[in-house]
Every structure is written in C-alpha cells, then in structure tokens.
C-alpha positions as a printed Julia matrix, in Angstrom:
342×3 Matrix{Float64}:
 218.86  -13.02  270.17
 221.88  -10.61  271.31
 223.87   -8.46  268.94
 226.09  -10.55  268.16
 223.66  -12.86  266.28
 222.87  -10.41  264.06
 226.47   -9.73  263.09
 226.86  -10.75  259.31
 230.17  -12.27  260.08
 228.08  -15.21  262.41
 228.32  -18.58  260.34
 224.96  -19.46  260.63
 223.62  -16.08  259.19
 225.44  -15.91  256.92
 225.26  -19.62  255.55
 221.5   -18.58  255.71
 221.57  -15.3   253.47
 224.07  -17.22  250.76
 220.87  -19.57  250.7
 218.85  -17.07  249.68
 220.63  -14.69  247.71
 219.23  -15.84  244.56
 216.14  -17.06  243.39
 215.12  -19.59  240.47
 211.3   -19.35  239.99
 209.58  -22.77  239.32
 208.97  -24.04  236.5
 205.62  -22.34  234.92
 205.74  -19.48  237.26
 206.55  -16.05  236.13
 209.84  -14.51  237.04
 209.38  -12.18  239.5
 211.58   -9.23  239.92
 213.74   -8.22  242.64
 215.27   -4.87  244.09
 218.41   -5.38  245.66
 218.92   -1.49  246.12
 217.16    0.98  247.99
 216.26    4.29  246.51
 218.01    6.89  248.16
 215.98   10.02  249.16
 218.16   12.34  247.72
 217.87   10.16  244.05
 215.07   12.53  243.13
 216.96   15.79  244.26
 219.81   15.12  241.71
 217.22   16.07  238.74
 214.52   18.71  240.11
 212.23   19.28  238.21
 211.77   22.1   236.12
 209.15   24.82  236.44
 208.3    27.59  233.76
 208.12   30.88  234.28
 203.95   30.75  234.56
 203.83   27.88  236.93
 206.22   30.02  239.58
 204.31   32.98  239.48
 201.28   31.16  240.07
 202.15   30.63  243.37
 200.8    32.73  245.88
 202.54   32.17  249.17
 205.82   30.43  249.34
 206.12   27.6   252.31
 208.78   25.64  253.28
 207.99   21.96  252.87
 207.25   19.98  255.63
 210.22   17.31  254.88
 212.33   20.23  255.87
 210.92   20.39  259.24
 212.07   16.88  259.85
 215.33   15.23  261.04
 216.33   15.38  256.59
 219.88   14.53  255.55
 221.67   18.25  254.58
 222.24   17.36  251.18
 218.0    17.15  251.15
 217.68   20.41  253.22
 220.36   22.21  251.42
 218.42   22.2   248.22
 215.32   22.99  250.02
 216.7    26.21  251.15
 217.95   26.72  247.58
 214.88   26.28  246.04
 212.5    28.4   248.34
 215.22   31.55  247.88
 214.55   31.02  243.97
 210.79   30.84  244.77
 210.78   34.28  246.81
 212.97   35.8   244.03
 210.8    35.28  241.49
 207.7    36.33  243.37
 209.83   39.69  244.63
 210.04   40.18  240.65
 206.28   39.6   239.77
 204.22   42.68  238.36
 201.94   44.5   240.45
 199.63   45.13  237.85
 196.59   42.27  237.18
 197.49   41.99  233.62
 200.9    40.07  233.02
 202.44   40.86  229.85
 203.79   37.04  228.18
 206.49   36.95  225.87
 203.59   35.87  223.12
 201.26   38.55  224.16
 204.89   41.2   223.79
 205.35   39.64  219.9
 202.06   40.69  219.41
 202.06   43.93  220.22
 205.36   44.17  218.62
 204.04   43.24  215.38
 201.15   45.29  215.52
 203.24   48.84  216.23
 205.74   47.38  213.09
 202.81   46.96  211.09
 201.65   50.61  211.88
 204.78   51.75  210.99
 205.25   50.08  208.16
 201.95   52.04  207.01
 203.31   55.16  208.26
 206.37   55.01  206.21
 204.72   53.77  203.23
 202.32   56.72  203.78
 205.28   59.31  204.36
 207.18   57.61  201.28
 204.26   58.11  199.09
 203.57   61.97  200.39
 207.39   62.55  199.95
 207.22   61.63  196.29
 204.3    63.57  195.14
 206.14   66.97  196.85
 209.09   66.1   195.02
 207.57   65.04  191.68
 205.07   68.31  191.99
 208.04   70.55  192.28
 209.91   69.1   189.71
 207.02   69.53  187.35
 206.98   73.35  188.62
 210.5    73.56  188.56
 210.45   72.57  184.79
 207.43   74.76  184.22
 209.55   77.86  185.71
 212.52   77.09  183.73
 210.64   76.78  180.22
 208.66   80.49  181.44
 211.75   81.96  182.4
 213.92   80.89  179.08
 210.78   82.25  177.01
 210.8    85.62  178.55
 214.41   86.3   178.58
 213.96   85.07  174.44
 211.4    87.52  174.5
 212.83   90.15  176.06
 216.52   89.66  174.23
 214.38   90.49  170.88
 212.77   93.41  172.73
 215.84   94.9   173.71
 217.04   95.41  169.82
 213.86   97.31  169.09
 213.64   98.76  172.09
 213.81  103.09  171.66
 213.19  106.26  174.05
 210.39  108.78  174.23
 210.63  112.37  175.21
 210.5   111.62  178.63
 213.41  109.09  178.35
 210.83  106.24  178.76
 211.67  102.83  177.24
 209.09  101.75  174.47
 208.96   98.23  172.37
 206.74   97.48  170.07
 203.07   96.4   170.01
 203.78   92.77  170.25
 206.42   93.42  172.14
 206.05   96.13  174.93
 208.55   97.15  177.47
 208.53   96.53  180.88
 210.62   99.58  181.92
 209.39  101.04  184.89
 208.12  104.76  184.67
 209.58  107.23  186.99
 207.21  109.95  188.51
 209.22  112.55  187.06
 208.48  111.1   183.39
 204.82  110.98  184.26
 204.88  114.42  185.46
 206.99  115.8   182.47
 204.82  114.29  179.86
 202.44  116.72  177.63
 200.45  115.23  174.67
 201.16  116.79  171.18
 198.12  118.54  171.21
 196.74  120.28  174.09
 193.14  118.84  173.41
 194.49  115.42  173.12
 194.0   113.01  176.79
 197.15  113.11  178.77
 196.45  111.15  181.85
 194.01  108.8   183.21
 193.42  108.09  186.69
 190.83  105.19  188.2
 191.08  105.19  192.24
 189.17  101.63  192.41
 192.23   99.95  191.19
 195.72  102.31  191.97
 195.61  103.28  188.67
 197.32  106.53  187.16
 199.18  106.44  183.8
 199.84  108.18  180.67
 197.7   108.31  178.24
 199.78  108.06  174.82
 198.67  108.79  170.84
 197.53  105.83  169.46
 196.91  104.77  165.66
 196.73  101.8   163.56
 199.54   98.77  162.82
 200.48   98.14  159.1
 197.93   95.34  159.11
 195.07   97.62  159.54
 194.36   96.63  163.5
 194.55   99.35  166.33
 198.12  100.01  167.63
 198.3    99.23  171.61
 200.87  101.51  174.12
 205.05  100.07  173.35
 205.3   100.2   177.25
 202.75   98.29  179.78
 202.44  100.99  182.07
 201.05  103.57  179.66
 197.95  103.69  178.41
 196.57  104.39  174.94
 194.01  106.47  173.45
 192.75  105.77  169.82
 193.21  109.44  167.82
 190.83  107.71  165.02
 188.02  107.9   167.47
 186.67  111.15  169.47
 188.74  112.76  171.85
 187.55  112.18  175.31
 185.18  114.67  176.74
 183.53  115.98  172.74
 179.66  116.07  172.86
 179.39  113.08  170.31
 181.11  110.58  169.22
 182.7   107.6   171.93
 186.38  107.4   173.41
 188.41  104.26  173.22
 191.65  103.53  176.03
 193.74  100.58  175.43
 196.11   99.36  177.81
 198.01   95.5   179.03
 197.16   93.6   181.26
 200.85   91.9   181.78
 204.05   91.41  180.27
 206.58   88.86  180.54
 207.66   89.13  183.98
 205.25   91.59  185.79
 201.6    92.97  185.68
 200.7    95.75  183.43
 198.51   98.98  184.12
 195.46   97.14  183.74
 195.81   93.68  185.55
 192.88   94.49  187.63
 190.67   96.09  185.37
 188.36   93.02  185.65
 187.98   93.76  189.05
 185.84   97.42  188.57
 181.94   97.13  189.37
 179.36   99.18  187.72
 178.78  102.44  189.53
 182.78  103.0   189.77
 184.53  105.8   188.4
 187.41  107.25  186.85
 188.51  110.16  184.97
 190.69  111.78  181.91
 192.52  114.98  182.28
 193.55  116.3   178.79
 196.74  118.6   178.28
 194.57  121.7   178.77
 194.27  120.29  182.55
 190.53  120.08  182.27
 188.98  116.73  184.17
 186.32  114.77  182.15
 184.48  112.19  184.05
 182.84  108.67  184.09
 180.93  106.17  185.41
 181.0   102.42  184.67
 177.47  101.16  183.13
 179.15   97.79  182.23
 181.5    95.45  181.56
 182.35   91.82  179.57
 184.2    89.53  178.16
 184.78   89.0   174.49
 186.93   85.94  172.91
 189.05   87.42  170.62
 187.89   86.37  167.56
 184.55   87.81  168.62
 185.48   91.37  168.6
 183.59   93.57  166.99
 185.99   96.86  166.8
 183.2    98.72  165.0
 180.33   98.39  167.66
 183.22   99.1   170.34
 183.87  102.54  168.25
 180.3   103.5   168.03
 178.38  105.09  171.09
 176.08  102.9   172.46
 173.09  106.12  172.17
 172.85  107.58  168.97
 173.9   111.46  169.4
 175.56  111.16  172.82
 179.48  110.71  174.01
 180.63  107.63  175.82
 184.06  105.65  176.58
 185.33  102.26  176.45
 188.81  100.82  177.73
 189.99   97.48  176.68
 192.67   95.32  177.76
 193.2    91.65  177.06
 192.08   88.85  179.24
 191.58   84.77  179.55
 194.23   82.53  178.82
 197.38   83.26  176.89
 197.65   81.48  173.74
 201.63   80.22  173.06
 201.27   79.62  169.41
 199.67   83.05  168.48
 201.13   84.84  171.25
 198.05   86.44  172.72
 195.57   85.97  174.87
 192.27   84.67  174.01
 190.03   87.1   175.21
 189.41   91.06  175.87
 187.78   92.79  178.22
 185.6    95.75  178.14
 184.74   98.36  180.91
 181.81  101.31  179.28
 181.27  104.57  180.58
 179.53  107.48  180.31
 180.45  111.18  181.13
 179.18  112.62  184.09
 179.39  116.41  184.69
C-alpha cells in the first residue's frame, strides 16, 4: 500500500471509515462504550495535584522524573521544571532540628503559656488587692489615731501650764508631750533638799526628773503632768531612809511618742539604777524583780509596804498591756523592785 492509500481523502477509505463510524449493538447485547478521543498527556498536568506541607518535607532527595529525560512535549517539561524548583524550595526551608514544630503542636503550646498567664495575672490581681485593701484598712486606722490625738491634745493644750523651769505640764490624764531641754533638767531643784531630784537607769537611756507627787481628788496617786518626768510619791518614804519603801511613777507613752519609761519592761534582775536627791547624795539599787499586774489587780498597799519588815526598798511603776479606748488607760502596770545597795 503507498501513501497515498492511506490518504483520508481516497474514496475507498473513506467509504470504509463512514461504514464504521457508528455502531448499533445487537439486539440482547450490551452497549458497549466507545472513546473517540485520546487523552492527551498533558490532560493530567492542567490539575496537579496538591501536596501538604507534611507530605513535601517528607521527601528526602528531590529527582527529576524520568518522563523528563525523554523526548516530552515543553508544555509537560515546563511544569516539571516548575515543580522540582518548588520541591527544592521547600526542602531549602525545612528545620534542621529532628523535632518539627506543626501548626497543631504551636496551638498547643500557645494555649498552655496563655493558660500560665492567665494564672499569673489572676495571681498578681489577687496579691494586688490584698496590698491595697491592707493599706486602706491602715490608712483608716492612722486617720482615726491621728484625729484622736490631735482631740486629745486640743483639750490638753487649754489646761496645759508652766513649771519653774518653763516646762510644759498637763494633767494626770492628760500629760504633755513637751520635750525637756537639758537646761530645764539641769536647772531643776526639788522643794526640799531631802526630797529625790533625779533618777538615772543606764540599762535603758534613762535620766529624768524626779517631780513631787501626791494624791488626785478621787483618792488615787497623782502620776508626773509631763511624760518625760518622773514622779516620786511624798506619802511614802523618801528614797534612801533606813525604813520604810520608795515608790517612782512614770508613762510609758503619750499620744504621739514614747514616754520615759517605754522600756522599763525590758530591765533584768541584777540591773541597776540610782536616785540623787537635792543634797547631791547618790542612793543606789538593784533589781530583785519584776511583773505584771492587770489593773484592777493592784494592790497599792502591798506596793507601799517593804517587802522585809524593818528594811528600805523601792518600786517604780508605769503602765503596760493594751490600751483600753473606753476608759482611757491601759490595762495593766508594771512593776520593777529594788533594794539599796551601799
């Protein structure tokens, strides 16, 4: 057969084709089906299909595919190349690291760290508000304190008089909190000679005047109308007589500052002190104990009698434990006894 019989255009062939361009199936048989197109090889290149992000990394070494080797149309080796500089971009962007981090394994951890801060706050938040609420309850506390004392002290300053010495002195319920130069101190003299004019306990810085003391109009001992003086008793014996004992009063506060005995609490038997009267002569003691006495447990006459029958002795008092708003005093004493050493 020569070329030209295979020409589509020669009668015969194509008289031949038109005979069998269609098909009826018999009857009975089942219709078969016919292609009358041939799949091009680029068909499947139009849609490529799709690759996640695990599936390329996965791949270990990129290769060029063997069709690519061959004689392929361009449109087939065009997309090739495409593809296999996609490949080696992705693999030029995979971790080094043996553990790769997934988007699901990233929410994860994201959530955990909110979590944990979440708690953090909260814990912060909660911390925040007890500072705040803890110095608004001091705040509060300080403000009350404060308008009390200057109460106090505005009803001190009507009563409030000078000694000799130019001192400032309250009363008994209300001392004053004047400050007491060193010239006062040294300028000071009792009324009589014999009486105790200073007393002086190293243990706890103290040194003070030692004022005339007697009794209030309701029958209790008087205490010193500044807090920085002390007091001696004149209804008991005078310190340093061969009989009879010696009482010293003094506060331990006022409204706004300690008083010459805040840390009278804090001397230990075996410590001592001493009186100097206005003759200059220097009696001394030792501490043989101390305690603590509620208030409405006092016993003023024990305290004014010497603890030996026939001997001298001292006592100094101040007031201790809590202070009591409603009857404005506090709810204990406390008691230091001593004995005269020569």
């Amino acid at each position: 057969m020569t070329p030209q019989d295979n020409n589509l255009s020669n009668p015969t062939l194509r008289n031949r084709m038109k005979k069998y361009d269609s098909y009826s199936p018999r009857p009975g048989q089942p219709q078969r089906r016919t292609q009358h197109t041939i799949a091009s090889p680029t068909a499947n290149l139009q849609q490529p299909k799709k690759h996640t992000i695990r599936q390329l990394l996965s791949v270990s070494t990129i290769q060029t595919p063997r069709s690519s080797r061959v004689g392929l149309p361009e449109p087939i080796r065009s997309h090739s190349i495409k593809f296999n500089v996609a490949l080696n971009a992705v693999q030029a962007s995979k971790p080094t690291d043996d553990k790769v981090r997934y988007p699901d394994e990233d929410a994860t951890v994201y959530a955990s760290a909110k979590r944990k801060l979440s708690l953090l706050q909260k814990s912060m938040y909660g911390i925040g508000m007890a500072v705040f609420l803890f110095s608004m309850f001091v705040s509060v506390q300080s403000f009350m304190t404060n308008n009390e004392a200057k109460e106090q002290i505005a009803t001190l300053g009507d009563s409030t008089t000078k000694d000799e010495q130019g001192v400032a002195e309250g009363t008994s319920d209300e001392p004053s909190e004047e400050q007491i130069s060193q010239s006062a101190i040294v300028a000071y003299k009792p009324p009589n000679p014999e009486d105790p004019r200073y007393l002086r306990i190293p243990d706890i810085n103290v040194f003070s005047r030692i004022k005339s003391l007697g009794v209030t109009p309701s029958g209790a001992v008087d205490t010193p109308k500044n807090i920085y003086d002390t007091g001696w008793y004149n209804d008991g014996a005078r310190p340093g007589n061969p009989v009879g004992s010696s009482l010293i009063l003094g506060h331990v506060s006022g409204w706004t500052g300690p008083g010459v005995f805040k840390n009278m609490n804090k001397l230990a038997v075996g410590a001592r002190f001493e009186i100097e009267k206005g003759t200059g002569e220097i009696i001394r003691y030792e501490v043989t104990k101390t305690e603590e006495v509620p208030v409405d447990q006092v016993d003023m006459s024990r305290i004014l009698a010497t603890e030996v029958a026939g001997e001298h002795d001292i006592k100094l008092m101040t007031c201790s434990g809590r202070y009591n708003k409603d009857t404005k005093t506090f709810e204990d004493r406390f008691v230091v006894y001593g004995k005269q050493i020569k």
